[in-house]
C-alpha positions in Angstrom: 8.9 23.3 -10.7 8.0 20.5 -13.5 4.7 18.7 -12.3 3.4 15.5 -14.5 0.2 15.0 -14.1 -0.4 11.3 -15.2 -4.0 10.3 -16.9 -4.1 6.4 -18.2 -5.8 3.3 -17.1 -3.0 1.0 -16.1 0.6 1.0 -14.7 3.2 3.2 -16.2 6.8 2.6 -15.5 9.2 5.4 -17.2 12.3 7.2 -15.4 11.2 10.6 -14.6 14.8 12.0 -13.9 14.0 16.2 -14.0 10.5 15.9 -12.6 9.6 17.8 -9.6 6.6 16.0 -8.4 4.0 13.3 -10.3 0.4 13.2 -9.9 -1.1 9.9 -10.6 -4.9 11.1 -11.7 -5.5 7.6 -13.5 -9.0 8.4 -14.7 -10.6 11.1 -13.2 -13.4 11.6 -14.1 -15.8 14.6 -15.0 -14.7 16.5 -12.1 -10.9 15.4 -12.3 -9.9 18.8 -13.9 -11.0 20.9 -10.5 -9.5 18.1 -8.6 -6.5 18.1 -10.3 -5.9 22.1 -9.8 -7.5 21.9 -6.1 -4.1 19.6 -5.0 -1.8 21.2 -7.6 -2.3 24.8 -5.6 -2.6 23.2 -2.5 -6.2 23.6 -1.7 -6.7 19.8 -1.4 -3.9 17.1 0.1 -3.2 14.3 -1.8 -3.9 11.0 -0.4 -4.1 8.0 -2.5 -1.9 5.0 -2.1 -0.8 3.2 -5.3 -2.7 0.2 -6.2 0.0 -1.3 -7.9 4.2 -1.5 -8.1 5.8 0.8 -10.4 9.0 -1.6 -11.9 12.4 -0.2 -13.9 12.4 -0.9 -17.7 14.4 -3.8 -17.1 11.2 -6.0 -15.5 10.2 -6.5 -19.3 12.7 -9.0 -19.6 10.0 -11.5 -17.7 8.2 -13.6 -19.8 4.4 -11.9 -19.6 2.7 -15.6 -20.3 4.5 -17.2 -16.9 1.6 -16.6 -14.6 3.2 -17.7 -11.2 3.8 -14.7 -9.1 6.6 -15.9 -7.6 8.7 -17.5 -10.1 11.8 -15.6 -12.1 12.6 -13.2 -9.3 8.7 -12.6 -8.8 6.2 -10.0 -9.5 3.7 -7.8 -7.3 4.9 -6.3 -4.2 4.4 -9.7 -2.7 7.1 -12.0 -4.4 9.4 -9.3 -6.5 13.1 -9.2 -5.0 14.1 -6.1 -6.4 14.3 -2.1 -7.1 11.2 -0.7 -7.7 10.5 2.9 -9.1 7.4 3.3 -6.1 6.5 0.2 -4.6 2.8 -0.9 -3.9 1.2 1.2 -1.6 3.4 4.1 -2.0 1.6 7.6 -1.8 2.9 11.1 -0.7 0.9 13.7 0.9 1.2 17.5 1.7 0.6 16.4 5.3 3.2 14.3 7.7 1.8 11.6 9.7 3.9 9.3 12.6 2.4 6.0 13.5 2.6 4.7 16.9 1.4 2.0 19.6 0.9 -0.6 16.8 -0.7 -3.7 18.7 -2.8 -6.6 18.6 -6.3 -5.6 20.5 -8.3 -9.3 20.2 -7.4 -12.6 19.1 -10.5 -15.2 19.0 -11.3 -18.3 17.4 -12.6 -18.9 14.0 -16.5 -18.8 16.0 -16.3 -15.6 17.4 -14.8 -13.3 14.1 -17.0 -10.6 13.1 -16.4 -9.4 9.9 -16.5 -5.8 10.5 -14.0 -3.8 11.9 -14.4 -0.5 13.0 -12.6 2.6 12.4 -8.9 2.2 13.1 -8.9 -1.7 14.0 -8.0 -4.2 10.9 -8.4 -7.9 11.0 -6.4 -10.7 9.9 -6.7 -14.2 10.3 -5.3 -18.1 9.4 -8.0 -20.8 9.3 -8.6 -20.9 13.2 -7.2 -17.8 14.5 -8.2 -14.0 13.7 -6.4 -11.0 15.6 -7.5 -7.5 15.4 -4.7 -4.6 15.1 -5.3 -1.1 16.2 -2.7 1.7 15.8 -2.6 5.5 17.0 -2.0 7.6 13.7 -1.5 11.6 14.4 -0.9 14.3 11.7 2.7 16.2 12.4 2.1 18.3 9.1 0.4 21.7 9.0 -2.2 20.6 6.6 -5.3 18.7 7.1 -5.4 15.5 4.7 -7.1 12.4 4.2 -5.0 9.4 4.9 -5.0 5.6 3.5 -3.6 3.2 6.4 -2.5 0.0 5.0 -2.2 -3.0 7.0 0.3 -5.8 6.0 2.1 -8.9 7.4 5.1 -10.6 6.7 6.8 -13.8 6.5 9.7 -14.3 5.3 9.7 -18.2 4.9 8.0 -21.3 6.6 9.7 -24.1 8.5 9.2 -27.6 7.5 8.3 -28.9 10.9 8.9 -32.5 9.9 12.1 -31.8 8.2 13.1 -28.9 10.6 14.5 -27.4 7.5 13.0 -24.0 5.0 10.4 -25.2 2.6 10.4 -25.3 -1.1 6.7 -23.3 -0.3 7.5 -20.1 -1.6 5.3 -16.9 0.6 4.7 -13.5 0.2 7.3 -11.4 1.7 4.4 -9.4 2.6 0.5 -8.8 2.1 -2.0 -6.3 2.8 -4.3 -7.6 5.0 -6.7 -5.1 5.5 -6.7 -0.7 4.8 -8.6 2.2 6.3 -9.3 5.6 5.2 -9.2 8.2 7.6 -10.7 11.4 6.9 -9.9 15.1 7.2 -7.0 14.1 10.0 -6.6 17.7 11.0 -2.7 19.0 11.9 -1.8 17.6 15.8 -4.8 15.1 15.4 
């Protein structure tokens, strides 16, 4: 098997038609080199989510000075409408992982939010309102891994309520709201 094992600082979008597997070290560090062996032979499971989208070559064509994110087709995984090589968030693991009973635990006034959340609850809120999230998450691989739990919500376009009619407003198609890691999720955990 071919495994690229990527080093750099910033986004890199290139086809990698051939290529059995990428690792995305970005800078390791002192210790990446140990690190970087411990997943390639399987003694450590991957689990970082990508921080940012990975676009074709064609996304070039957008002009780099227009700074609106969601002008031209938009950019980030919030606004762009479409392909993507890996899309924000995206991350593989050597462990499987099924997500169920996703539901809204709390919602309180803007008074009674608590910044904190604990371990496995995620927040989000509008000016007044603020709900709290909570979803069962179980391992189904055979290998015990970290895991990054993003949160996100999504609307796909607001109603002018005086006009009854979409708005010229355009919003994210979705945003993270919160993330969690969980740690050493054993298999059937």
């Amino acid at each position: 098997p071919i495994v690229v094992v990527l080093i750099h600082g910033g986004p890199i979008s290139w086809q990698h038609d051939g290529v059995d597997a990428i690792l995305d070290a970005f800078y390791p560090g002192e210790l990446g080199g140990p690190a970087i062996v411990d997943v390639l032979f399987g003694d450590y499971a991957p689990s970082a989510k990508l921080p940012y989208t990975n676009y074709y070559e064609n996304f070039t064509s957008r002009d780099i000075r227009n700074t609106n994110l969601s002008d031209d087709g938009g950019v980030t995984h919030q606004y762009f409408d479409a392909p993507v090589l890996f899309p924000f968030g995206h991350g593989l693991s050597y462990a499987n992982f099924a997500f169920d009973d996703i539901e809204i635990i709390r919602s309180f006034s803007s008074d009674y939010f608590m910044s904190t959340n604990s371990l496995g609850h995620f927040g989000v809120s509008s000016d007044s309102i603020h709900s709290i999230y909570q979803v069962s998450v179980t391992n189904t691989g055979k290998f015990s891994s970290d895991l990054v739990v993003l949160g996100f919500v999504s609307s796909p376009r607001i109603l002018d309520l005086d006009e009854k009619s979409v708005s010229d407003i355009r919003v994210p198609k979705q945003r993270l709201f919160d993330f969690d890691r969980l740690k050493d999720v054993q298999p059937n955990e």
